[in-house]
VMD Tcl script that draws the C-alpha trace (Angstrom):
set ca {
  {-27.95 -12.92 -15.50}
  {-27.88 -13.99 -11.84}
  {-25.40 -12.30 -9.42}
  {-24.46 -12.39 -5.95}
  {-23.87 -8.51 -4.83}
  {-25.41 -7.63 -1.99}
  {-23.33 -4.66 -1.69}
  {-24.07 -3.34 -5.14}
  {-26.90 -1.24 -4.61}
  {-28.30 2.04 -5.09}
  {-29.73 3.39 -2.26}
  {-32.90 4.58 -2.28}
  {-33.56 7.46 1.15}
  {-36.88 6.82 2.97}
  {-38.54 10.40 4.25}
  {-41.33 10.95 6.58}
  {-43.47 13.70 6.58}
  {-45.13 15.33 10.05}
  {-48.95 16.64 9.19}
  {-50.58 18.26 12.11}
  {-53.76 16.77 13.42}
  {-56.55 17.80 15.01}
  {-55.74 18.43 19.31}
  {-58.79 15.31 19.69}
  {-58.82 13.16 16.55}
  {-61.56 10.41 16.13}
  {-60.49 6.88 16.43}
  {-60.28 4.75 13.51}
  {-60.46 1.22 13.82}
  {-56.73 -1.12 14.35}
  {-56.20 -1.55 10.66}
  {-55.37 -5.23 9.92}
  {-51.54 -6.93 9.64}
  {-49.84 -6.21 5.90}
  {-49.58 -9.39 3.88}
  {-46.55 -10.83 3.41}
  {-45.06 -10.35 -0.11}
  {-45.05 -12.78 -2.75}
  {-43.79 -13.10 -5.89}
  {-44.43 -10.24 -8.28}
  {-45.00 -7.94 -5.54}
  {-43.38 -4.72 -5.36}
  {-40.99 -5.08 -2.15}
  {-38.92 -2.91 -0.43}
  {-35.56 -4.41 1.31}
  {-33.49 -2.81 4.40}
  {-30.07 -4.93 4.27}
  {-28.10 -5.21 7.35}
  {-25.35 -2.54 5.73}
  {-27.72 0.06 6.46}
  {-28.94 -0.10 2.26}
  {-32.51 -0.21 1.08}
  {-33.82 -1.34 -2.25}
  {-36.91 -1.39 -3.79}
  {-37.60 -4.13 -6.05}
  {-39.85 -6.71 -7.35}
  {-39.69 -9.85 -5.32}
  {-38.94 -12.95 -8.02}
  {-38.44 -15.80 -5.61}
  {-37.42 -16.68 -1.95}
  {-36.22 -19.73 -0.08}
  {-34.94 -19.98 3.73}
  {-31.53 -19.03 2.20}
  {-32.10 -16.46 -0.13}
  {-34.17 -13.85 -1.25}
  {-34.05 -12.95 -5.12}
  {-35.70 -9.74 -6.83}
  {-35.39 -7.93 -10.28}
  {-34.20 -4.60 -9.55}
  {-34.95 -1.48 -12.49}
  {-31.13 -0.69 -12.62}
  {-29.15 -3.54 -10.95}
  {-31.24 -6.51 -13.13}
  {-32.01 -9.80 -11.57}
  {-29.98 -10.41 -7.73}
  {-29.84 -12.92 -5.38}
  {-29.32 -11.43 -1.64}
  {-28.36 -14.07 1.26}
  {-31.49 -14.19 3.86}
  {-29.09 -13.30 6.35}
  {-28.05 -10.21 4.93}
  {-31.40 -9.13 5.08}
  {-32.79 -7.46 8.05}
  {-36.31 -6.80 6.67}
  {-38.50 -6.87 3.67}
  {-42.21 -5.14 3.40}
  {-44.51 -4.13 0.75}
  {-43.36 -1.12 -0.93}
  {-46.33 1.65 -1.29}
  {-47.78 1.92 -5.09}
  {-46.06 4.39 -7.19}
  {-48.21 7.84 -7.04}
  {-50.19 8.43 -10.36}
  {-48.42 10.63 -12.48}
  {-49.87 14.39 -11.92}
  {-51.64 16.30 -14.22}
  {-49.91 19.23 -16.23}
  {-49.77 21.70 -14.05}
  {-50.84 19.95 -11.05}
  {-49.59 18.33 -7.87}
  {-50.96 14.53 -7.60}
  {-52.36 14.06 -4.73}
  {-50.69 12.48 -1.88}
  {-52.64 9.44 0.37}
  {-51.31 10.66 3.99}
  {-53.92 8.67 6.28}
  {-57.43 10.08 7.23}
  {-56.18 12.88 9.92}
  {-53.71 14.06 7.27}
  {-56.27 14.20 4.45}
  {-59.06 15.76 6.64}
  {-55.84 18.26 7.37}
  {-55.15 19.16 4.10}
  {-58.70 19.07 2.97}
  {-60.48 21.52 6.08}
  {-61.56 24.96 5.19}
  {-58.66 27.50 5.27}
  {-59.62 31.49 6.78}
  {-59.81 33.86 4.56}
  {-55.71 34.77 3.28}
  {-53.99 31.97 4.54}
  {-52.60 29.58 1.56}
  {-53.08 25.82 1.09}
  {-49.19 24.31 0.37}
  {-50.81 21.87 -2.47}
  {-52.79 25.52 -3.96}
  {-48.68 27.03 -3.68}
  {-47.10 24.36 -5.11}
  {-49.77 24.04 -7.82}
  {-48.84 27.79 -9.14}
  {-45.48 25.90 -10.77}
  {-46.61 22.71 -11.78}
  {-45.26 22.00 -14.61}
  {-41.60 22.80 -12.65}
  {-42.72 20.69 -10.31}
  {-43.50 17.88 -12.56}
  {-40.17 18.19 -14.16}
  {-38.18 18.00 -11.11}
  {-40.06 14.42 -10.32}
  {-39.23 13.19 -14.02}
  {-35.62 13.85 -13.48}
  {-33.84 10.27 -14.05}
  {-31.45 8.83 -10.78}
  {-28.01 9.55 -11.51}
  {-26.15 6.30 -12.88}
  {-24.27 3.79 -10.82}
  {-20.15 4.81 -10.73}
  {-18.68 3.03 -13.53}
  {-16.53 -0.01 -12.05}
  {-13.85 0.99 -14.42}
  {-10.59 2.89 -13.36}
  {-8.05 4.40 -15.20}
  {-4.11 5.43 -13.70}
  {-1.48 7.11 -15.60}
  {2.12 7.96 -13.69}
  {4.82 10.25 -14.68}
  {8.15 11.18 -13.35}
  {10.84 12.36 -15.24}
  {14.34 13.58 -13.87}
  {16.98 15.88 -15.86}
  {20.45 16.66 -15.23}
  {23.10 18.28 -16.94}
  {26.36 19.12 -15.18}
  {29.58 17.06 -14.46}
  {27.14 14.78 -16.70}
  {24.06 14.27 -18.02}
  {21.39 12.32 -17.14}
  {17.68 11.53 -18.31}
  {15.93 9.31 -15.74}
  {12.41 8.95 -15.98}
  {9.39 6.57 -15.03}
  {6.16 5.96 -16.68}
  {3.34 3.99 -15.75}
  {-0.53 3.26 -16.58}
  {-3.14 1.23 -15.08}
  {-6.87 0.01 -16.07}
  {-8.57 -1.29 -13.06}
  {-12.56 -3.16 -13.17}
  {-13.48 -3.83 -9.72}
  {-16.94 -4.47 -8.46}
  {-16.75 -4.05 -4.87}
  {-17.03 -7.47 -2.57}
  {-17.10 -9.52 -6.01}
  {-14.60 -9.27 -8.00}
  {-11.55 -7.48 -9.62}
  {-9.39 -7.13 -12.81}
  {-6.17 -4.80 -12.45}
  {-3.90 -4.79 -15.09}
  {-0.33 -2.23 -15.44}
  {2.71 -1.36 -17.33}
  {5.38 0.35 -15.73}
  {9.09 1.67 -17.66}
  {11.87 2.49 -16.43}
  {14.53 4.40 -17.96}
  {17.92 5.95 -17.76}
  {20.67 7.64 -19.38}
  {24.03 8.93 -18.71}
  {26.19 10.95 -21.75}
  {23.80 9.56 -24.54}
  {24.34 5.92 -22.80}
  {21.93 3.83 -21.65}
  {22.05 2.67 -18.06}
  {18.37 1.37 -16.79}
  {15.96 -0.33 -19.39}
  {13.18 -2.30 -17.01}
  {9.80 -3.19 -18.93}
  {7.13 -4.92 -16.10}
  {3.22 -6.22 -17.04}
  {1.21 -7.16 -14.41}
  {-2.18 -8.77 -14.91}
  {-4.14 -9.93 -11.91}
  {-8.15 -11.28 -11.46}
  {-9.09 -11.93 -7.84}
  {-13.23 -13.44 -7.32}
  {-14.76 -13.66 -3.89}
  {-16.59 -17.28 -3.86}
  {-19.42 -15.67 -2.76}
  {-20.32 -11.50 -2.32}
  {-19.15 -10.21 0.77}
  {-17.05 -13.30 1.88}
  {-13.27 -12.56 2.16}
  {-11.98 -15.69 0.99}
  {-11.36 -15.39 -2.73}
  {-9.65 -16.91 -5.62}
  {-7.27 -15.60 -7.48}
  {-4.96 -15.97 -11.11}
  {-1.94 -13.53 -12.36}
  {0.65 -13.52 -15.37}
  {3.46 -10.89 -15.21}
  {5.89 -10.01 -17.65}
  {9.16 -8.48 -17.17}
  {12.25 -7.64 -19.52}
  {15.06 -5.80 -19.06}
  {17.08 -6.42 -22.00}
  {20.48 -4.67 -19.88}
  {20.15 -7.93 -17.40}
  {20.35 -11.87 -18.35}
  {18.39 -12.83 -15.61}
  {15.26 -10.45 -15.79}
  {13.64 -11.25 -18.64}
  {10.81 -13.84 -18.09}
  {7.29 -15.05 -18.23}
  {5.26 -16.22 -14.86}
  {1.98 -17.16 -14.06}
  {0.65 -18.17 -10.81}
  {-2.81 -18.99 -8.90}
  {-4.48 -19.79 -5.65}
  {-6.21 -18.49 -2.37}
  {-6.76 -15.50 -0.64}
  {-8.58 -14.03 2.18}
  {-8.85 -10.56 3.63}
  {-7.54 -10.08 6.90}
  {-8.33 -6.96 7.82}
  {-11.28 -5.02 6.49}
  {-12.04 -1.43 7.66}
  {-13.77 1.81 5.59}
  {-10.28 3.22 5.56}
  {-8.01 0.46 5.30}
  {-7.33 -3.70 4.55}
  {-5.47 -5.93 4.29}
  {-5.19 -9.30 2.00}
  {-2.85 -12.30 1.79}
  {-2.87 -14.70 -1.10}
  {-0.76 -17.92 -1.52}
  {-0.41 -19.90 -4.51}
  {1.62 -21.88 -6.71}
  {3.12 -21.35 -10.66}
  {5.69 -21.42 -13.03}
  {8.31 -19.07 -14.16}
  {10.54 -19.16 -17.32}
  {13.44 -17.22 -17.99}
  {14.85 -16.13 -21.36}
  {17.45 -14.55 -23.48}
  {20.96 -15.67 -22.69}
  {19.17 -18.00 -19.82}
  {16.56 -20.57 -20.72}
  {15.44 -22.23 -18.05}
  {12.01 -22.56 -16.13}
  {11.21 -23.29 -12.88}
  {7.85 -24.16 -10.68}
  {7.32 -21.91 -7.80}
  {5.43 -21.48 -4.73}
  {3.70 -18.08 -4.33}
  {2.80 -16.13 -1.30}
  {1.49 -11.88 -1.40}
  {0.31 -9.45 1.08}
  {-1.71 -6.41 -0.50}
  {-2.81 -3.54 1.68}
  {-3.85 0.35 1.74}
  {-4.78 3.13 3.93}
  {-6.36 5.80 3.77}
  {-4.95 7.95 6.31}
  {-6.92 11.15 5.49}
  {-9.81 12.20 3.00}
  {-7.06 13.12 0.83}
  {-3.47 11.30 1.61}
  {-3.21 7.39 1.25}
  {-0.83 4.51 1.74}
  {-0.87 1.57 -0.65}
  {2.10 -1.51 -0.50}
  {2.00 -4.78 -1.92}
  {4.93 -7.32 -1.49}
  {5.00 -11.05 -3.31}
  {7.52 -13.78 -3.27}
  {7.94 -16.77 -5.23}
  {10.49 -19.11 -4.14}
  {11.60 -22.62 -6.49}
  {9.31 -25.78 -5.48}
  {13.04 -27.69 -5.44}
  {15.10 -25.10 -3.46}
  {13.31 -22.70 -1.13}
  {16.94 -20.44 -0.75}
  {16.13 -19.59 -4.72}
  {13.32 -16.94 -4.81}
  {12.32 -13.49 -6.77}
  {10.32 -10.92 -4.04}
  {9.23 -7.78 -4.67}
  {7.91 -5.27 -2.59}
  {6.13 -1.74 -3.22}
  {5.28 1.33 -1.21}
  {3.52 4.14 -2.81}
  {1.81 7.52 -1.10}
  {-0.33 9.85 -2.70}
  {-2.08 13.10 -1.94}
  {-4.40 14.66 -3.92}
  {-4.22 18.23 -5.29}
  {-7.15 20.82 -4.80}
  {-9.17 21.99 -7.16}
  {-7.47 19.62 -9.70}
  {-10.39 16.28 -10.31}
  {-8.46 12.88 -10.29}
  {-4.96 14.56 -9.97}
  {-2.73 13.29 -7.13}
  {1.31 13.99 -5.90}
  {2.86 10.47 -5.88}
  {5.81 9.50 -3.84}
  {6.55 5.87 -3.78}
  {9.63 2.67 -3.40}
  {10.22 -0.26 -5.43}
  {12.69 -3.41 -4.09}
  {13.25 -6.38 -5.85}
  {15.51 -8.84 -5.08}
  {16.35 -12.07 -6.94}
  {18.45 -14.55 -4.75}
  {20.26 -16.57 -7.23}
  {21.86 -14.10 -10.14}
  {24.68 -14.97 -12.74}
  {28.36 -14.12 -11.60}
  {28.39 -9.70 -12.09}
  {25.02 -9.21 -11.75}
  {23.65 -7.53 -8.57}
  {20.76 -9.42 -6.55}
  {18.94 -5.97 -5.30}
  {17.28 -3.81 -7.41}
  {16.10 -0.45 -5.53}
  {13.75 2.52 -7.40}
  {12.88 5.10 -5.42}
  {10.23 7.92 -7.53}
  {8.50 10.83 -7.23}
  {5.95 12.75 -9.64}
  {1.84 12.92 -10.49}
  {-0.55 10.50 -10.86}
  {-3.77 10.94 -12.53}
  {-7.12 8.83 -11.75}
  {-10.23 8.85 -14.15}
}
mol new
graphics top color blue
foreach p $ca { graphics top sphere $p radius 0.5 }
foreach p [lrange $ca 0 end-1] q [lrange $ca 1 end] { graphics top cylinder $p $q radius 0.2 }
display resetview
């Protein structure tokens, strides 16, 4: 399979070494210009992020450049996000049991390595030779494997109180996120609320989010985009419903530690339970995060979705959340965070804002 991910790479760290050479060395003749690669030829690509690869080099056009890499499969990279491509040097023959292979480093470096040493002194290759088989071990070691794109996110607040009354007010909430950075990204979540005062209940708020966003091509920050949500509350006529919406988005703002995107979009909502109606909707979302240090973040999202026939009838909803994560705990995080949702047009009683404020632990695997 064919994809378009530049930025999907693992990087593979180029090192020099310095051998000492004699204070007059001979001169050796210019040697002549490297061919340029063709297909089948073991390549080795710097891209303009700073990222090299080494790859075989399957095909190449004035556009693009496309290679079979041993983890990443078969890519296609845009030429202009290429800032050079050589011939990578030959793998080195595998070394014998218990010895060092050695090492082509040029003719000073070899006649280096390779002049008579005085009487005591020690030849590097002869130490390194002493623990070869260690050595050779070390060099078979497998590269770790690429992060999975997967995430996982589980919330939970709970709040207790017994005096005048008692009350039981707590919030759960889980997440499964697949994102493939620059490309593409699936984030799906449940979140409960629920309350009770004397045995009665008092909050009962069920909301599903799905949402898959695709950039057109990797890297670009335009991007398309489809989501379905879910909500019921069965303590409300007017919040339980069905929506599904799609459209456009581009990122605004893009920054190691923080973005911004907009989206905008159109759907159709249905309501149910004592109201049965549906309606089709313009839709319109900002989504953004910061990180503001290595270990506290800001993330807020707000969406609209007001009626194609009368703009003054709308649902928004708009989020806040801040974590910080906890020392010597892996993936566990303090989680403050806001929730506001408003609904314009409500039956007679009901109230138009809905406000959640919460406060617990997240966990990230």
């Amino acid at each position: 399979m064919t994809h378009h991910a530049p930025a999907i790479v693992v990087a593979l760290a180029l090192s020099g070494s310095t051998i000492a050479q004699d204070p007059a060395p001979a001169a050796t003749p210019a040697e002549p210009a490297a061919a340029a690669p063709v297909a089948g030829d073991l390549v080795r690509l710097q891209l303009t992020t700073g990222e090299v690869l080494t790859a075989t080099l399957k095909s190449e056009t004035p556009e693009d450049v496309t290679i079979a890499h041993p983890v990443l499969g078969t890519i296609t990279l845009k030429r202009a996000s290429v800032k050079a491509m050589v011939m990578a040097p030959p793998p080195a023959p595998p070394a014998e049991d218990g010895a060092i292979a050695k090492v082509d480093l040029g003719p000073a470096g070899n006649a280096a390595m390779d002049a008579p040493k005085p009487v005591g002194s020690v030849n590097p290759g002869d130490a390194a030779a002493t623990d070869g088989k260690a050595a050779a071990g070390d060099a078979a070691k497998a590269p770790e494997p690429p992060p999975s794109p997967w995430k996982f996110v589980l919330d939970a607040n709970v709040n207790y109180v017994s005096a005048a009354n008692k009350q039981l007010d707590f919030r759960v909430a889980g997440a499964a996120v697949y994102e493939v950075k620059d490309v593409e990204k699936w984030s799906n979540s449940v979140e409960f609320f629920f309350k009770t005062v004397d045995g009665g209940t008092t909050d009962n708020n069920l909301l599903a989010t799905s949402t898959y966003d695709r950039r057109f091509e990797s890297n670009t920050r335009v991007l398309w985009f489809v989501k379905g949500q879910a909500q019921w509350a069965p303590l409300e006529d007017y919040e339980q419903r069905l929506s599904a919406w799609g459209g456009l988005g581009y990122e605004f703002f893009k920054k190691p530690t923080a973005n911004l995107i907009g989206k905008i979009g159109a759907g159709y909502s249905y309501e149910f339970g004592n109201i049965q109606e549906g309606d089709p909707q313009l839709y319109a979302s900002a989504e953004w995060d910061w990180d503001i240090t290595e270990n506290q973040a800001i993330t807020g999202s707000y969406w609209i979705t007001p009626d194609f026939a009368d703009f003054t009838n709308f649902l928004m909803l708009a989020r806040l959340e801040w974590t910080m994560k906890l020392p010597d705990v892996p993936g566990l995080k303090l989680l403050g965070g806001v929730r506001w949702q408003y609904q314009s047009q409500v039956p007679t009683g009901d109230i138009q804002n809905d406000i959640r404020v919460y406060a617990g632990l997240r966990l990230e695997v």
